[in-house]
Each structure stands twice: as C-alpha cells, then as structure tokens.
C-alpha positions in Angstrom: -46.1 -8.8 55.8 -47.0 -5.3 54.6 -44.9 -5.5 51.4 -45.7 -2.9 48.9 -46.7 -4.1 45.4 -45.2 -1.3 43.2 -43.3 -3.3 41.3 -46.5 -4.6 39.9 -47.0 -1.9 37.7 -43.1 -0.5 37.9 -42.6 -3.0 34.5 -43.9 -3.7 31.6 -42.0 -5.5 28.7 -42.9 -2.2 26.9 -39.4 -2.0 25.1 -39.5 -4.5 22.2 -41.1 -7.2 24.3 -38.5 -7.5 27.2 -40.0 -9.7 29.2 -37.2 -10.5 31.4 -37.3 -7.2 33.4 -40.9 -8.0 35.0 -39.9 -9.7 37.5 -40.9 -12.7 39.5 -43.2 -11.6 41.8 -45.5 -9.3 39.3 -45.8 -12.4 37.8 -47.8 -14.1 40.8 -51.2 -14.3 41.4 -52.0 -11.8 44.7 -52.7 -15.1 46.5 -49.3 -16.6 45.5 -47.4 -14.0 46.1 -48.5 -13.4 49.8 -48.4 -17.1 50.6 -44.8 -17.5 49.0 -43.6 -14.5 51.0 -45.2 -15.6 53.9 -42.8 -18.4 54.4 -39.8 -16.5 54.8 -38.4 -13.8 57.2 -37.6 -10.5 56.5 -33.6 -9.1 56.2 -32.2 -6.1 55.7 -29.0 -4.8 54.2 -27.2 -1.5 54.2 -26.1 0.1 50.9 -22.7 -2.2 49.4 -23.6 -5.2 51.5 -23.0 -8.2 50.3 -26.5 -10.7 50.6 -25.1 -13.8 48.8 -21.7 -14.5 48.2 -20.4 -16.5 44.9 -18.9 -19.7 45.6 -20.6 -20.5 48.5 -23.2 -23.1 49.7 -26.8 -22.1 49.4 -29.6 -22.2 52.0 -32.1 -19.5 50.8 -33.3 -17.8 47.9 -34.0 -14.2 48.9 -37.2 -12.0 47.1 -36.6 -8.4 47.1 -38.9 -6.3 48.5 -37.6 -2.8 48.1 -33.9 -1.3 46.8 -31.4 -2.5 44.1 -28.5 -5.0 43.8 -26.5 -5.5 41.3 -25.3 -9.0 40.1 -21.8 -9.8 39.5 -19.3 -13.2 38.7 -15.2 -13.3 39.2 -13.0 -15.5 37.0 -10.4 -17.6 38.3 -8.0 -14.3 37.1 -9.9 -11.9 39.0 -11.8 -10.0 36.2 -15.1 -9.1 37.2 -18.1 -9.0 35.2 -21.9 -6.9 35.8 -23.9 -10.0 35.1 -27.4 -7.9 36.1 -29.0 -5.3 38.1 -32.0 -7.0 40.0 -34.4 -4.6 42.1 -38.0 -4.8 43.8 -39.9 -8.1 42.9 -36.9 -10.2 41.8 -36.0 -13.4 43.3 -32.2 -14.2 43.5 -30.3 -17.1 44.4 -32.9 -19.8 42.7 -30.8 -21.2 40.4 -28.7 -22.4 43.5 -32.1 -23.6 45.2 -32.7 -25.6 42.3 -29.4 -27.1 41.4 -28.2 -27.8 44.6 -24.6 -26.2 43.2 -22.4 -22.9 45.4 -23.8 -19.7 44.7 -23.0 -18.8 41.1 -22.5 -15.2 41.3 -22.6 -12.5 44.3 -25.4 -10.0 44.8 -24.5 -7.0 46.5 -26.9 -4.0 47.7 -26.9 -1.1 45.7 -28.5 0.5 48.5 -30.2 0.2 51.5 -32.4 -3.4 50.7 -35.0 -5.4 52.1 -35.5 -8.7 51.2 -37.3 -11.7 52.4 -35.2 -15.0 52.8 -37.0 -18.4 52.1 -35.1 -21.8 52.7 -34.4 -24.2 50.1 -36.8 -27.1 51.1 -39.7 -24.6 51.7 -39.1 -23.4 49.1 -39.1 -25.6 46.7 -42.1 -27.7 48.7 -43.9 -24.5 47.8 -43.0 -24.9 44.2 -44.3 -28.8 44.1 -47.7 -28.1 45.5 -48.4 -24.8 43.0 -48.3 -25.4 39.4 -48.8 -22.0 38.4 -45.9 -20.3 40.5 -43.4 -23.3 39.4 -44.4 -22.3 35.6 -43.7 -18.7 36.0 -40.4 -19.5 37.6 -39.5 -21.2 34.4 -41.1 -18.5 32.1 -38.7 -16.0 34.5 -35.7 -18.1 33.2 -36.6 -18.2 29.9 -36.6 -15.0 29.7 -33.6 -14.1 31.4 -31.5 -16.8 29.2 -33.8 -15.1 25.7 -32.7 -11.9 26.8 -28.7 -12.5 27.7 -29.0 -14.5 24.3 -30.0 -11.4 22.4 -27.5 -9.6 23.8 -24.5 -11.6 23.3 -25.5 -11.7 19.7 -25.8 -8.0 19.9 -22.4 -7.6 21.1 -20.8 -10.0 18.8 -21.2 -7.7 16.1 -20.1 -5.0 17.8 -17.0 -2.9 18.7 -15.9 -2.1 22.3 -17.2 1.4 21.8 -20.3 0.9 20.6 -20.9 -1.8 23.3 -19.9 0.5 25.9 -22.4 3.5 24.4 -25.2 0.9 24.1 -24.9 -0.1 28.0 -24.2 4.0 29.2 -28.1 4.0 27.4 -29.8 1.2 28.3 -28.4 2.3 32.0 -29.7 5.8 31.5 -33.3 4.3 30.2 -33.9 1.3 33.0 -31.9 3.6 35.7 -31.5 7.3 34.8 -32.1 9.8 37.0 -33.4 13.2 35.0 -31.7 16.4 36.5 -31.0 20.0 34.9 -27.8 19.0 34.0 -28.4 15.6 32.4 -29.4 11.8 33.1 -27.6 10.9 36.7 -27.3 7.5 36.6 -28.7 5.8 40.2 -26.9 2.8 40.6 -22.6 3.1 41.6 -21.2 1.1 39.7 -17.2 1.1 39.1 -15.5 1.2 36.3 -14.2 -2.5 36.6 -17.9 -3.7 36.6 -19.2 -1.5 33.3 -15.7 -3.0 32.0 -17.3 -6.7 32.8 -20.3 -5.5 31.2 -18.9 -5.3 27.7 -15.7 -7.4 27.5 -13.6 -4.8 27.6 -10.2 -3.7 30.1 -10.8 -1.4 32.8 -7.9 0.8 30.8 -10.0 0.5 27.8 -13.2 2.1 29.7 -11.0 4.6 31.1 -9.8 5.8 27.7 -13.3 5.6 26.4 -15.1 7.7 29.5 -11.9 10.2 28.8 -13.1 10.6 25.4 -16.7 11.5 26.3 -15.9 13.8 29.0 -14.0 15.9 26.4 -16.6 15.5 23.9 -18.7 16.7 27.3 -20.8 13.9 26.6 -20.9 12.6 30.3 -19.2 13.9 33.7 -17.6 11.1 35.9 -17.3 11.3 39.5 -16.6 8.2 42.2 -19.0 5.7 41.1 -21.1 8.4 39.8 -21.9 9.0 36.2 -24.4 11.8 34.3 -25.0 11.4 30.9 -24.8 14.9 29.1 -25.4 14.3 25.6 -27.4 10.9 25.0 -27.5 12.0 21.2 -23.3 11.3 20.9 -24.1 7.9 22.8 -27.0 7.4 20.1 -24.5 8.2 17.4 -22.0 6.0 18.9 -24.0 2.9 19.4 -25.6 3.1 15.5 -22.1 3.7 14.0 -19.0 3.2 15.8 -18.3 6.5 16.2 -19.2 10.4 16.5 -17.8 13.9 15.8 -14.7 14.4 17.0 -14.3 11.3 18.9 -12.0 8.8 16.3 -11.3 5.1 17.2 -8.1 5.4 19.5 -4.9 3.4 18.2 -5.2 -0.3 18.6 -9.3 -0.3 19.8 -10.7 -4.0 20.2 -13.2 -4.5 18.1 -14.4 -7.3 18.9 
C-alpha cells in the first residue's frame, strides 16, 4: 500500500525501558506487517475528527499510518480524561475487536491522519492463523496496562502540582517542539483534557498554568502551550514546589 515505515525506528523504549510507546506495527515482522495492512482500506481524517466514538458498536480496528490522535474517556458526569496520545504504527480500537464490548474510549485526530481500517472478523482470522502477530498483540497490552500501572502509582504519591509538572515534561519529551523561545508543544490539547490527565479540576489547572506564566515558566495560548523554563517544571515535579511559586490555599494533594 505504500506506507512508510518510520515509525520503525521513530521508538525505542530508550527511557527506562518503556516499552509501551513502540508501537504495534514496529513490532511486526516486514512480512506481517504488509499482509495485516493489506486487508484493510485506507481512511483519512482531517485535524479534530473524530475516528471512533466511545460508546459505540465496533466494526474495525484502525492502524495508523501517519499523524496523531489523542485518546480520551467521559464519565457518566461529564469529566473528561487524556487516557493516551497514539500516533504512527499504533493500532486502536482492538480491545473492542476482541471483547466484542462498545468502543471504550473516543480517538480523535490531532491532525490531519491516515489510517487503515480492518474489520473485526478479518481481523481477528488474521490473528488465529499467525502466532507471532497474536503474541505481540498481547506483549502491546502488557505493556500498555505495565506502563498505566506505573503511573498510577506515580501519581498516588503525588500532589496535583507535581503531577501536572510531571505531564507538562513528559509532553515536552515524547511531543516538544524545539523553538528559540522554548519547547512548543505539538499536540492541542485543552485544558479540560491535561485536567483529566492528572485528576485534577479544570479551575485547578487554570490556577496552576496562571502560576507558571507569572513565574514565565510557560506561555499559554488556544490549545497551544510553550514550555519556557523546563528547569521550574524539573523543580516542581522532584519537590512539590519552586521559587516563588507557594502551594495556593486549599491545593489537593492527592
């Protein structure tokens, strides 16, 4: 189908063995990959599309070929949380495939995506006669539940703010964008979702994005962020706090 491969050698679980951001189709054998791919047909989606919708029945799993998404999940209440960002060489939508269950969560384009849809049954034939891409599929899992493990136990220990500054980082490393003013972050995301990211209110985001814009940490735009000063996020994320930035009245820490 012409795919590039550059997400072959686009990850590495070079950061403390995260294995979960190689995705699913570096993981293939060349052969595998092509002959997976090759049962599906190609779709496109323009930037803030929506490709799979939570909730809803499932019919395809969908391998992305080129451009991000992120991954996000509503409660009953409305809040919305950033589950993931998946890009090039993911697969989405398997655990529906597999289960038979609605979608769990909606994927939405970051910008512009291609992605190549495979039905369930074809799917999942494909996955009964090849032993190798089945096992890779679960090693992809495993790694995904290892790593959302890790950092749930992470987070437990600590406070809103120092979530928050861990995320702004591991955003800036996995998605920054290096420019004369700072790291531009290259995926929108809203406030609402990097609220969902860390347990935390939109409100308390707000107050804590206020706080590094006077410390000129970071500049904040519409679904825009550049990170000025990674070294107070640094600060933040190993202790709770940083020069002239004290825990506002009533914080969460938990």
């Amino acid at each position: 189908m012409g795919m590039t491969m550059a997400w072959t050698t686009a990850y590495s679980p070079d950061d403390g063995g995260l294995d979960d951001r190689v995705p699913f189709l570096a993981r293939l054998e060349a052969e595998d990959r092509s002959a997976l791919l090759s049962l599906g047909r190609e779709l496109t989606f323009a930037a803030r599309m929506v490709l799979i919708h939570q909730r809803e029945p499932s019919s395809h799993v969908l391998f992305l070929v080129h451009g991000w998404t992120k991954v996000t999940a509503s409660a009953a209440n409305g809040y919305e949380a950033l589950l993931a960002l998946r890009g090039p060489g993911d697969i989405v939508g398997e655990s529906a495939a597999l289960t038979g269950r609605p979608r769990s969560a909606t994927v939405t384009a970051l910008e512009p995506v291609r992605a190549v849809a495979v039905e369930h049954e074809r799917f999942k034939d494909f996955l009964n006669r090849s032993p190798a891409v089945s096992f890779a599929l679960l090693g992809l899992t495993a790694d995904r539940t290892r790593a959302a493990d890790r950092r749930r136990l992470e987070f437990a220990s600590m406070s809103v703010r120092e979530r928050f500054a861990v995320l702004l980082l591991d955003l800036a490393r996995t998605h920054g964008r290096r420019t004369a003013e700072g790291i531009e972050l290259s995926v929108p995301l809203s406030k609402q979702e990097l609220a969902g990211s860390v347990g935390a209110s939109r409100e308390m985001v707000q107050r804590l994005l206020k706080e590094l814009r006077d410390r000129e940490a970071v500049v904040t735009g519409r679904r825009t962020l550049l990170i000025r000063r990674p070294d107070i996020l640094r600060r933040i994320a190993a202790t709770g706090s940083a020069p002239g930035i004290p825990s506002p009245p009533g914080s969460p820490e938990g």
